[in-house]
C-alpha positions, 0 to 999 in steps of 0.5 A, spaced: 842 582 565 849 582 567 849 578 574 856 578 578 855 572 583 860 575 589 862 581 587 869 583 590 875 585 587 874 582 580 867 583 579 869 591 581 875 590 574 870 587 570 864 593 571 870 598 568 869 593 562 862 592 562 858 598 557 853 600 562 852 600 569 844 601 571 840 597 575 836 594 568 843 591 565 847 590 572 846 587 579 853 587 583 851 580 588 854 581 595 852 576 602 853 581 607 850 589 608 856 592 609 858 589 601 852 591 598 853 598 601 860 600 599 859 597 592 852 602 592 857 608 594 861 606 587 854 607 584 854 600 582 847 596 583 847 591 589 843 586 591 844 582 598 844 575 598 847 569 602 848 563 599 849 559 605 841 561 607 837 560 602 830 558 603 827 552 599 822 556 596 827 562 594 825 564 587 829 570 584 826 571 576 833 575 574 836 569 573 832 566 567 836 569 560 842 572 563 849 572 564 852 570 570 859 571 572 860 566 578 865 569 584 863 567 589 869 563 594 867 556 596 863 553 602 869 551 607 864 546 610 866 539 606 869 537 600 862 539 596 861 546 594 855 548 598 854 555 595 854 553 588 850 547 589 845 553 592 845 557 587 843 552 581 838 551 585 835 557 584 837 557 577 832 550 576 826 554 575 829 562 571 835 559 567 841 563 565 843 563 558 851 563 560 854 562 566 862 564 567 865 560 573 872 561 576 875 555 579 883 554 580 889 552 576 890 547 583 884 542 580 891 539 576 894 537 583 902 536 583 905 536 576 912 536 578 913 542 574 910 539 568 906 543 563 899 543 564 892 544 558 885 543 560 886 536 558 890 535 562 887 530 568 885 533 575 888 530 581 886 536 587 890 536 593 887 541 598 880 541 600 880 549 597 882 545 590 877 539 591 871 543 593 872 548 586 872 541 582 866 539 585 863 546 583 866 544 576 862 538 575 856 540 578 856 547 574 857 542 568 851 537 570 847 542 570 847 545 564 847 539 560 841 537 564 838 544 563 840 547 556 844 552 559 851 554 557 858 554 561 865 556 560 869 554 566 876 558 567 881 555 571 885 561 573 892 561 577 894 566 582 891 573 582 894 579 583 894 587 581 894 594 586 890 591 592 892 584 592 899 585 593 902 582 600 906 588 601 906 587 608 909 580 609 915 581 605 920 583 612 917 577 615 916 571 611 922 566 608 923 563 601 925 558 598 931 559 594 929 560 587 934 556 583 930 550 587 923 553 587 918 550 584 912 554 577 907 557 579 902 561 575 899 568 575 894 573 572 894 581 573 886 581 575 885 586 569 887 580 565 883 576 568 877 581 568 878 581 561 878 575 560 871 573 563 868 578 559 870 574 553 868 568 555 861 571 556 861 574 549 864 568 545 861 564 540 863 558 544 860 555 550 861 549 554 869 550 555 874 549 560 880 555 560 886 555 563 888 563 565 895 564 566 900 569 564 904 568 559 911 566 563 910 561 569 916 562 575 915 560 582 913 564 588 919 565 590 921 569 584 914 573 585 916 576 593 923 577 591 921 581 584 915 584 589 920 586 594 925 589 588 919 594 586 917 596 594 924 598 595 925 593 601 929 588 603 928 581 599 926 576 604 930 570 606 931 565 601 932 557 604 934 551 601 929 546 599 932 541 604 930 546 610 923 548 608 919 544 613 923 547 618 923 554 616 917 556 612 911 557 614 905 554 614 902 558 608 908 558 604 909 551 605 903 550 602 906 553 595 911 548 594 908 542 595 904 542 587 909 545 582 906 546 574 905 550 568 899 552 565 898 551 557 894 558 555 894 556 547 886 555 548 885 562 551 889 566 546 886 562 540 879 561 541 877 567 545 882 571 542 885 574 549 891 578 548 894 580 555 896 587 557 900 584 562 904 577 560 909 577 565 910 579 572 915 585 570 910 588 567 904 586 571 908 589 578 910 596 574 902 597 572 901 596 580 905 600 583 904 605 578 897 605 580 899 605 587 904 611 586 899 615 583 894 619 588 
């Protein structure tokens, strides 16, 4: 039994690549009605939980022997991620054979642009980075505790066809690229082939780092992403000037700068991206985007 945990866009590109998609080798796991029903109407098995409101005598036999790919965003409560807590909870008694964790490449905090690997120390800034971390290290305190085994994926930005920020490009500022610090991305087919190599390999209880092959800055992404739209670039400002002219969101992209070492996923799971750098990431999405 295949089980994705918070199925949304990336659990839709993995069950392209999964071999079946019946109710006996897949469940598609949403928190809302709304989810599980337009899931449904894709033909994919869904099944409504909310992770926020289990019961203490939930029981969900599913789990035990399975694989669990777990996607769901953290609790915005604190510093802890409630929801993974919850759901190993569930998992105490009908143990999973493997699970499948998405984290973020923000566990690493700022590295002042310096590369990164998975034993690279963790620093994480943001409350978001902080709370994946947690989840990191209560998902591998688990399985230690209960024979159960992990691969952890610390993934840097996510983009593809239904996760391009089109609508903001006429009205957001950048900095200028000769001054903007690395950022790392991944085409979300990659990642979902990604995941579904870390299910299937002989190895277990690793961390991965998840990223394209050519580290460049945000900057760079919006410029390059306009270039494909055929709109205007947005406004480039100096580094100098960011507080003042950059919005909140974007300031928050130039307050950690690193990139990822991707060595340990292309050796040891074998992965060979179809997309190793944006120009080639942004033609399959607008491809798809022009096609009907």
């Amino acid at each position: 039994m295949n089980i994705i945990i918070g199925c949304g866009y990336l659990g839709r590109e993995l069950c392209e690549l999964l071999p079946e998609h019946n109710a006996q080798a897949l469940c598609c796991v949403v928190s809302s009605q709304a989810s599980a029903e337009q899931l449904s109407a894709r033909g994919l098995p869904a099944q409504r939980l909310n992770l926020d409101e289990l019961c203490s005598d939930f029981e969900w036999p599913q789990l035990t022997h399975s694989n669990i790919y777990f996607f769901a965003p953290p609790s915005t409560t604190d510093k802890n991620d409630q929801r993974m807590r919850a759901f190993l909870t569930l998992c105490q008694h009908h143990t999973p054979r493997r699970i499948v964790y998405i984290s973020t490449s923000g566990v690493y905090g700022d590295c002042q642009g310096d590369w990164v690997d998975e034993d690279s120390p963790c620093q994480p800034l943001t409350i978001r980075a902080q709370r994946r971390y947690d989840a990191e290290q209560a998902l591998i305190n688990f399985c230690q505790r209960m024979t159960c085994e992990y691969m952890i994926l610390r993934v840097g930005g996510i983009y593809g066809p239904e996760r391009l920020p089109l609508a903001r490009l006429q009205s957001i500022k950048v900095i200028d690229p000769q001054q903007a610090p690395y950022s790392n991305r991944i085409h979300i087919s990659d990642l979902a082939q990604v995941c579904l190599k870390a299910m299937q390999a002989s190895t277990y209880n690793q961390i991965f780092n998840v990223a394209d092959n050519a580290p460049t800055s945000m900057s760079d992404y919006f410029i390059k992403l306009a270039q494909f739209a055929g709109v205007t670039a947005p406004e480039c400002v100096a580094l100098v000037d960011a507080s003042r002219e950059l919005s909140p969101a974007m300031l928050s992209f130039i307050n950690e700068s690193r990139r990822m070492r991707t060595t340990k996923m292309t050796d040891i799971l074998g992965v060979k991206l179809n997309f190793p750098d944006l120009n080639s990431g942004l033609t399959d999405c607008f491809e798809k985007l022009n096609t009907p």
